[in-house]
C-alpha positions in Angstrom: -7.4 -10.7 1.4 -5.3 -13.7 1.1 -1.5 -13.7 -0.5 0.2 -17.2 -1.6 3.8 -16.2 -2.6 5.7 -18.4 -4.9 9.1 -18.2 -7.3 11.6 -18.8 -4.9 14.6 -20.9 -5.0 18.7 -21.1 -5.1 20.3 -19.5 -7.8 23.9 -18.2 -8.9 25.0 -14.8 -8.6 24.0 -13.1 -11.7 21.1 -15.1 -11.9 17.6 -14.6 -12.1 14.3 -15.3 -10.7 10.3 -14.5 -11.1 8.7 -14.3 -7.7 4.5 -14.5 -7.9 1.8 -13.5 -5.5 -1.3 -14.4 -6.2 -3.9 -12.3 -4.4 -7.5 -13.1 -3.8 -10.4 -12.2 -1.3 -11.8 -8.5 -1.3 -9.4 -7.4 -3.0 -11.4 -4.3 -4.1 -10.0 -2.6 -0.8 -6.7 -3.0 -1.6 -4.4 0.6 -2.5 -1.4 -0.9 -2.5 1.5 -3.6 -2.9 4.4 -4.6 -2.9 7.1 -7.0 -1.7 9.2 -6.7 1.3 11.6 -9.1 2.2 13.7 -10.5 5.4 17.8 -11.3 5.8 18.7 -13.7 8.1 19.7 -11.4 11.2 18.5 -8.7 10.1 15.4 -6.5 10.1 12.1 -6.8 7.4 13.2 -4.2 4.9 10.8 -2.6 2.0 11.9 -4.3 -1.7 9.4 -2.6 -4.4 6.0 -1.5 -4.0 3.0 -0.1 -6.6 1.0 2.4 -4.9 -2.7 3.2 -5.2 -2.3 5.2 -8.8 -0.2 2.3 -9.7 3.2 3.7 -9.9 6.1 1.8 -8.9 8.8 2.8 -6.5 12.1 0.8 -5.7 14.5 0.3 -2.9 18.3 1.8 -4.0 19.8 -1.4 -3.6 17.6 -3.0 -6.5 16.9 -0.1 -8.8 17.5 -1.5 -12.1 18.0 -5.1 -11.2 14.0 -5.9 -10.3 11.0 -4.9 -11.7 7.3 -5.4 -10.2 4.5 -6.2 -11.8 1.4 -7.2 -12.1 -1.7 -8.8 -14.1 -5.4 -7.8 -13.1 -7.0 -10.8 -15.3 -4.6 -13.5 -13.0 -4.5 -11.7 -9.6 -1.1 -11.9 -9.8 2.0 -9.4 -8.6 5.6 -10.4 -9.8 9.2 -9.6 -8.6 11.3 -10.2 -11.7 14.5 -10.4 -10.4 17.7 -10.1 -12.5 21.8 -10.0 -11.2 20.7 -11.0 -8.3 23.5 -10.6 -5.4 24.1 -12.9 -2.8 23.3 -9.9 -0.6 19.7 -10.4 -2.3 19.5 -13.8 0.0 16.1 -13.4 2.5 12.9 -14.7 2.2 10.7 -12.4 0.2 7.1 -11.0 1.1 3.8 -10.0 -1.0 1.9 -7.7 0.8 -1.6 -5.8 0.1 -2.7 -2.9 2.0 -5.7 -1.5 2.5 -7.5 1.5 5.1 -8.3 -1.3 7.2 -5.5 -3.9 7.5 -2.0 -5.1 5.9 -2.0 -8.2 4.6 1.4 -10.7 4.0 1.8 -13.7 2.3 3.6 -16.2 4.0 7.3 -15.4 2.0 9.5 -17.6 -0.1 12.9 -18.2 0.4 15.0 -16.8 -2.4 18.8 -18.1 -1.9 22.0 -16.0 -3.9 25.6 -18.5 -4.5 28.7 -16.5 -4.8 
């Protein structure tokens, strides 16, 4: 399975941002994903996630601001992203999972101005 993430960029507090993953590959072992994403400093830290009967689950600190989704016919997962936070700064991860392997994309930098 193979991940290219994509969306990323500077934006103002309050902002907005659509992050995309598109997903190819075998991708008819994959039960789950989601996005994960990374702080300077600090550790990788779960984001949002679908799971294998496709319902979503959020991290507290961005219930209600981001939603994940995703379209079959494109391969594609989204992060929509809205009042973002500069505490939202990191570079964001796709990631598939399967009963064989986890699989990341290579992360895009998402950047939050006060």
């Amino acid at each position: 399975v193979q991940l290219q993430a994509s969306g990323g960029g500077l934006v103002q507090a309050g902002g907005s941002l659509r992050l995309s993953c598109a997903y190819s590959g075998s991708i008819f072992s994959i039960n789950g994903m989601g996005w994960y994403r990374q702080a300077p400093g600090k550790q990788r830290e779960w984001v949002a996630s679908f799971n294998s009967g496709g319902s979503t689950n959020y991290a507290d600190s961005v219930k209600g601001r981001f939603t994940i989704s995703r379209d079959n016919t494109k391969n594609t997962m989204y992060l929509q992203m809205n009042s973002l936070k500069p505490e939202d700064t990191a570079v964001y991860y796709c990631v598939a999972t399967s009963v064989r392997a986890n699989y990341w994309g290579q992360g895009t930098l998402v950047t939050v101005s006060s």
